[in-house]
C-alpha positions in Angstrom: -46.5 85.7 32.7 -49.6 87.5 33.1 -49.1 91.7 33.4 -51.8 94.0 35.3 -53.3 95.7 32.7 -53.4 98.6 34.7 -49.3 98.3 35.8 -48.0 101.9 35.7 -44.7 103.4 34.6 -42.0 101.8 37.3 -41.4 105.6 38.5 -43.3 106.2 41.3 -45.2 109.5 41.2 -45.6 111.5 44.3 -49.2 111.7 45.4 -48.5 115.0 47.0 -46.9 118.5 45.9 -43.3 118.5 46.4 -43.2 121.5 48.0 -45.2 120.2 50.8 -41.8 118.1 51.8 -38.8 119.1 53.3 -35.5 119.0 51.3 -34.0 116.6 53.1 -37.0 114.4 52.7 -37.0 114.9 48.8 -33.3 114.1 48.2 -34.4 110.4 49.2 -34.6 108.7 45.7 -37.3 105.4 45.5 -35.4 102.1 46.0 -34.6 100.7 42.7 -35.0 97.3 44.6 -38.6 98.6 45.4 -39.7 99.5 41.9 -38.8 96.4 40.8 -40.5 93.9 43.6 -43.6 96.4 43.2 -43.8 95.4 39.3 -42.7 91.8 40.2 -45.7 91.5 42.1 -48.3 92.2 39.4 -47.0 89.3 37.7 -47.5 85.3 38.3 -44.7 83.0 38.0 -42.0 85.1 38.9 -38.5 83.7 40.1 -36.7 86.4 42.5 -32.8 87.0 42.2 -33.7 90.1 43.9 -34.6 89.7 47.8 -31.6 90.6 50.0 -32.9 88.6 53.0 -32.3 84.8 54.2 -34.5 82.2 52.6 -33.6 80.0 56.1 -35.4 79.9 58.7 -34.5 81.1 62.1 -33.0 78.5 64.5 -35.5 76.9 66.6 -33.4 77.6 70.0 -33.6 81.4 69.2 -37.7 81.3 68.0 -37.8 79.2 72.1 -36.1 82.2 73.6 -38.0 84.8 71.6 -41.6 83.0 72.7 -40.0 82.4 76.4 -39.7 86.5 76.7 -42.7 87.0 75.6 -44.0 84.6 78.1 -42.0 85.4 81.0 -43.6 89.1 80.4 -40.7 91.0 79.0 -42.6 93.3 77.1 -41.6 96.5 78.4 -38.6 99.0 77.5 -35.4 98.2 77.7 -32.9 100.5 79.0 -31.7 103.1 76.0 -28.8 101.0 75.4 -30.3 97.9 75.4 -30.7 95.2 77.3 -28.0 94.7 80.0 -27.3 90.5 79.6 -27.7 91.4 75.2 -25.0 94.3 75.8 -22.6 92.2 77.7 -23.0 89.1 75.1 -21.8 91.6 72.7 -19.3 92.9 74.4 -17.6 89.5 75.1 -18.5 88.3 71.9 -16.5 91.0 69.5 -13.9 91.6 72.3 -12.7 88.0 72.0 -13.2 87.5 68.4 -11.0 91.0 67.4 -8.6 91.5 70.7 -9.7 94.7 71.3 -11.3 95.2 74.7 -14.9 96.5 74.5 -17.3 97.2 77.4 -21.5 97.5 77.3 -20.5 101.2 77.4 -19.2 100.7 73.7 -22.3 99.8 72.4 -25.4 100.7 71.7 -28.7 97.8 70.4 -30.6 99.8 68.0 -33.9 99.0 65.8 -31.9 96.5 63.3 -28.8 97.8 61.5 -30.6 100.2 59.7 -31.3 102.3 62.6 -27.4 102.1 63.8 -26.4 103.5 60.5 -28.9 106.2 60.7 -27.7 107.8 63.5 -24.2 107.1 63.2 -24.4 108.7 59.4 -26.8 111.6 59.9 -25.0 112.6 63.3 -21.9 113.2 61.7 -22.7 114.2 58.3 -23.1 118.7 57.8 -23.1 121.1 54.9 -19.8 120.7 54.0 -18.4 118.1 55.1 -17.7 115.2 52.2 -18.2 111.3 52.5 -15.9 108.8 50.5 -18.4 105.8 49.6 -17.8 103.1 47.0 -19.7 102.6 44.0 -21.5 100.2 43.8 -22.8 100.0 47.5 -25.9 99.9 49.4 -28.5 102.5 48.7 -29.2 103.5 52.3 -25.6 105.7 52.8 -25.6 108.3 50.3 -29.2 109.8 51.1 -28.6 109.5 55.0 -25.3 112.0 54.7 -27.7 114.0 52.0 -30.1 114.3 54.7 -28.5 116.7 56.7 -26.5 118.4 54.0 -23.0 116.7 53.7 -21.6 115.3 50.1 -21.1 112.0 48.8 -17.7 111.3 46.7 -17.9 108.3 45.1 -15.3 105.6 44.1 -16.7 103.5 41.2 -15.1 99.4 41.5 -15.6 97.3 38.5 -16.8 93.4 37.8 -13.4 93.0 36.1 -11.4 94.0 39.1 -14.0 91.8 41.4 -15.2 95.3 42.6 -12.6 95.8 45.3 -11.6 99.1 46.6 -8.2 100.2 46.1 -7.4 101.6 49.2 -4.4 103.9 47.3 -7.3 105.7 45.6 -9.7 106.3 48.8 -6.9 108.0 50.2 -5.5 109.8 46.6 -9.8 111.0 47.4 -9.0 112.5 50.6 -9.4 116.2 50.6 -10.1 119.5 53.0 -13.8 118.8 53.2 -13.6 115.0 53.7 -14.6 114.4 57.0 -15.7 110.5 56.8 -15.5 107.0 54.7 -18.2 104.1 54.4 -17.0 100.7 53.9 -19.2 97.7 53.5 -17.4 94.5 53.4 -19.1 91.8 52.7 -20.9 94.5 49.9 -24.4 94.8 49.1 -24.7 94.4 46.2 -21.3 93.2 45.3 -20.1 90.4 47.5 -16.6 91.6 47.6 -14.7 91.2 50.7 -11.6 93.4 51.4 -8.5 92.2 51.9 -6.4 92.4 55.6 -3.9 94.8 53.9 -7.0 97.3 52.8 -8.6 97.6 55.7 -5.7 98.3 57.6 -4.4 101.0 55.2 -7.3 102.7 55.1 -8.0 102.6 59.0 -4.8 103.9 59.5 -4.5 106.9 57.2 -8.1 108.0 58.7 -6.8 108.1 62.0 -3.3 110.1 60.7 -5.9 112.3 59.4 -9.3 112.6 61.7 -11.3 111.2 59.8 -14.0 109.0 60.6 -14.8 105.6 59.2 -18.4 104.3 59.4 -18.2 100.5 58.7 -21.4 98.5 57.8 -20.2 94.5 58.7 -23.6 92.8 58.4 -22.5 90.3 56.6 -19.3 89.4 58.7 -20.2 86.1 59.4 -21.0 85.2 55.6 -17.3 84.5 54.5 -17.8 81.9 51.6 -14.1 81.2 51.7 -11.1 80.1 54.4 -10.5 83.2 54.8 -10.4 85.4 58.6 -12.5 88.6 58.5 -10.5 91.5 58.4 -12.9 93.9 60.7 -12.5 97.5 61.1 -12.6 96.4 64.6 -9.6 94.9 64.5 -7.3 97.1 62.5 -8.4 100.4 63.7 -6.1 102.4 66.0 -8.7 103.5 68.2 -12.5 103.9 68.4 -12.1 107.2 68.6 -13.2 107.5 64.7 -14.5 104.4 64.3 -18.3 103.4 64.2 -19.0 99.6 63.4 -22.4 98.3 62.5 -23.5 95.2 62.4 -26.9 92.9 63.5 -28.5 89.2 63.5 -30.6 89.8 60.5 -27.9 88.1 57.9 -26.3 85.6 60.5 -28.9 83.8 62.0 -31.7 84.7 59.6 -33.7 87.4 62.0 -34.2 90.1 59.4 -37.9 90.7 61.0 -37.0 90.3 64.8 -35.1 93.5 63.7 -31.8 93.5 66.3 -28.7 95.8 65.3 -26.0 97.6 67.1 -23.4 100.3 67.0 -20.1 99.8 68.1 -17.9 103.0 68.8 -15.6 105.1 71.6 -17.8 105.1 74.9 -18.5 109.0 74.5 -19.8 108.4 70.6 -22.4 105.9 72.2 -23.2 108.2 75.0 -24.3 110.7 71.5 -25.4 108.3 70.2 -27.6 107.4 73.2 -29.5 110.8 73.2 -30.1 110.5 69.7 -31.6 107.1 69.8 -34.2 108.1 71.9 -36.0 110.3 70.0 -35.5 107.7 66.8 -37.0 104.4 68.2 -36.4 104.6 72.1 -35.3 101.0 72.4 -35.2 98.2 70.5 -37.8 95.2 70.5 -37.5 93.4 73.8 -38.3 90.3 73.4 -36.2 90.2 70.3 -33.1 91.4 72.3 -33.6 88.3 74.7 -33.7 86.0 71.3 -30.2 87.8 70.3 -28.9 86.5 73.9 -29.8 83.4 72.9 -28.0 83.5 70.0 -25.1 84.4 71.0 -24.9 81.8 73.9 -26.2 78.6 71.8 -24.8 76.4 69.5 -23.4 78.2 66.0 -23.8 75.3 63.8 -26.6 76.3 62.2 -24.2 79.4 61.0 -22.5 77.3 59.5 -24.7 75.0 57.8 -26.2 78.1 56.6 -22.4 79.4 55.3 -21.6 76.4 53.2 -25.1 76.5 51.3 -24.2 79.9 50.4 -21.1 78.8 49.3 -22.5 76.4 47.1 -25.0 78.4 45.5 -22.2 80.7 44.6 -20.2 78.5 43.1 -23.1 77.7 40.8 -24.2 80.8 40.0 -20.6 81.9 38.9 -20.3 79.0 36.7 -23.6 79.8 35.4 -23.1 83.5 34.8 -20.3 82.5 33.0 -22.3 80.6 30.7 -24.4 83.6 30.4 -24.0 85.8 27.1 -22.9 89.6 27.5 -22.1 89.0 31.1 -19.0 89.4 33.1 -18.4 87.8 36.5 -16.0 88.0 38.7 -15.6 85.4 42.8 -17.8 87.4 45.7 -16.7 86.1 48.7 -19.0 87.0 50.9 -22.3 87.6 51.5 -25.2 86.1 49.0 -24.8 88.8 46.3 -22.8 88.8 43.1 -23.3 92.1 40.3 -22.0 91.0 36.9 -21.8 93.7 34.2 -23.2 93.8 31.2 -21.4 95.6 28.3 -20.6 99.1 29.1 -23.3 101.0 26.7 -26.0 98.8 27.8 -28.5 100.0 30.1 -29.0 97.4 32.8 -32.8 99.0 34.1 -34.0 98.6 30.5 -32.4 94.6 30.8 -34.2 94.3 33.9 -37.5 95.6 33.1 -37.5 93.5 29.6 -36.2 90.7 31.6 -38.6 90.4 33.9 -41.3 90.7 31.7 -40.7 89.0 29.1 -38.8 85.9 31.1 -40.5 86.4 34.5 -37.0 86.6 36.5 -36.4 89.6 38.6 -33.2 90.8 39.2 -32.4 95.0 40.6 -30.6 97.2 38.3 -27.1 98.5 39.1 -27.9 101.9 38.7 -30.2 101.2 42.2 -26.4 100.9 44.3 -24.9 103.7 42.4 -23.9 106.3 40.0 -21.6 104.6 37.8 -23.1 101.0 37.5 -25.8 101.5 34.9 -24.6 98.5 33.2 -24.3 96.2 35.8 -27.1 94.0 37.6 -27.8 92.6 41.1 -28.3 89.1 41.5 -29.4 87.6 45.0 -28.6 84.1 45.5 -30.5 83.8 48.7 -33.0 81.5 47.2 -33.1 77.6 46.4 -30.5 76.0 44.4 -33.8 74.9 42.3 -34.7 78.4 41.7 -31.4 79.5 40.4 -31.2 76.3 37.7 -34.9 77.1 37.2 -34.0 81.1 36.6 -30.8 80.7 34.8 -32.4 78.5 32.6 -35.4 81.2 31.3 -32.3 83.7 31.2 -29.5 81.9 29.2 -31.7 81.5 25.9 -33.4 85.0 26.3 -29.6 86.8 26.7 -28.6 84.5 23.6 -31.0 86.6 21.3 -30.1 89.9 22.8 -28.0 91.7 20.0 -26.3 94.3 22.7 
């Protein structure tokens, strides 16, 4: 495992003064995920538990109808909301699926999910108003409501409890200032799915109180048990304080054709609207006509892609199991899983040595959160070969760890 002699510390230094930036810009930490690829890639023979995108490729009857757009000549904008026929696939498709009627006018197709939850977070988010988040989640929340001044209250979850949320304690959290809460379910990092009875609670109380819940549910489709997904969607008493987020990137594998969506009360999207067209203007064209096709073809391949999730998890629970100074816990969703190492460890430091000295890449808890320096990402969105292949380099290299 051959290092760049010239590899620098993993903390990226700033080329420029700070005080050239704005604040808002300066509050954005680097991705932990980031630091960690960049090193990876100074390397050879490196095995990634660390990529959070689809190893599948996209279906061929969405790629035809991607190439077919491009053809036909639909190259040019969009309207703001997005494509008229993609608008009312989405519409039909979620108000079927949760029995709650939705109309075009309740959504808005945005530059990926990434995009959706940058407007929906920093159009809310104020000096002083507070955000309930869990902890761990994904990196991209608590800098977005930093952004424009608001605070981030955290709720830390632990392996040992499968890192669920205890929906008693997000609303014990609720206070004066708090004027919003971020779920993610299926998690990034975690995997955790929350149950029916936590969603609901939670929806509820924030509608008792006025308080908005942003929910990301990229991974809704990635259910790696029988289970029915319990959407905000579906439990919330309006969409009055509700803004779901979702896209293709996870489902069908499009994480480049970069095709997301906010759904929320037809005045939030008009906001939202505005907003969006001085962010990205419209989404890719062509791409939206591939999400059409998507959601009119055959879902098979969805599935297909489901159950070999599910059977990479179920291999890499048994073999983090078999792993020394790590605990484990069932994800049930998504193609994540964040065991903890003991609690004084220091999971960037296991990470760093890991990867060098074993040439497996995994992303540091301390990455998703504030109180998760002990715990480590592992992505099983790779071949079933390339787990065994990583697992067995890490197995005998934890064994000599004295933690």
């Amino acid at each position: 495992m051959a290092v760049n002699p010239v590899e620098t510390d993993l903390a990226e230094r700033d080329e420029y003064e700070e005080g050239n930036w704005s604040p808002s810009l300066r509050a954005i930490p680097v991705a932990g995920i980031r630091r960690m690829v960049n090193l990876a890639a100074t390397m050879d023979d490196v095995i990634h538990l660390s990529i959070g995108q689809p190893n599948f490729p996209t279906p061929s009857h969405i790629i035809d109808a991607h190439i077919e757009a491009l053809r036909e000549g639909h190259t040019g904008y969009t309207m703001d909301a997005g494509l008229p026929e993609l608008l009312t696939e989405l519409a039909g498709y979620y108000s079927q699926r949760y029995a709650r009627p939705l109309s075009a006018e309740n959504i808005l197709v945005t530059t990926g999910a990434t995009e959706a939850m940058y407007l929906a977070l920093t159009a809310i988010s104020a000096p002083g108003r507070e955000f309930i988040v869990a902890d761990p989640t994904f990196l991209l929340y608590a800098p977005l409501i930093r952004l424009n001044g608001g605070d981030v209250k955290y709720i830390p979850t632990r392996a040992e409890h499968g890192h669920q949320l205890d929906p008693q304690e997000v609303i014990d959290s609720i206070g004066m200032s708090t004027f919003g809460i971020v779920l993610n379910s299926p998690s990034n990092p975690t995997g955790t799915v929350y149950p029916e009875e936590t969603i609901k609670a939670i929806c509820e109380e924030a509608a008792y109180r006025g308080i908005y819940i942003f929910s990301d549910e990229v991974y809704d489709h990635l259910l790696l048990d029988e289970m029915e997904y319990p959407s905000v969607l579906r439990h919330a008493v309006d969409l009055d304080n509700v803004m779901v987020v979702s896209s293709f990137s996870k489902t069908y594998s499009m994480p480049g054709l970069r095709i997301g969506w906010v759904i929320s009360s037809q005045g939030a999207i008009k906001k939202l609207r505005r907003y969006h067209m001085f962010t990205t203007t419209v989404a890719n064209t062509p791409a939206q006509w591939a999400g059409v096709a998507a959601l009119q073809g055959d879902r098979s391949c969805v599935d297909e892609m489901v159950a070999e999730y599910a059977r990479r998890r179920d291999r890499v629970v048994q073999l983090i199991a078999e792993t020394p100074h790590l605990t484990g816990y069932w994800p049930q969703g998504g193609f994540y899983v964040f065991p903890s190492l003991p609690h004084h460890v220091n999971a960037d430091n296991v990470c760093i040595r890991m990867l060098r000295e074993t040439g497996v890449c995994m992303v540091p808890g301390d990455a998703f959160g504030e109180t998760c320096s002990d715990s480590l990402r592992i992505s099983y969105s790779t071949s079933m070969e390339k787990i065994e292949e990583a697992f067995e380099r890490i197995i005998p290299w934890m064994e000599k760890q004295e933690f």
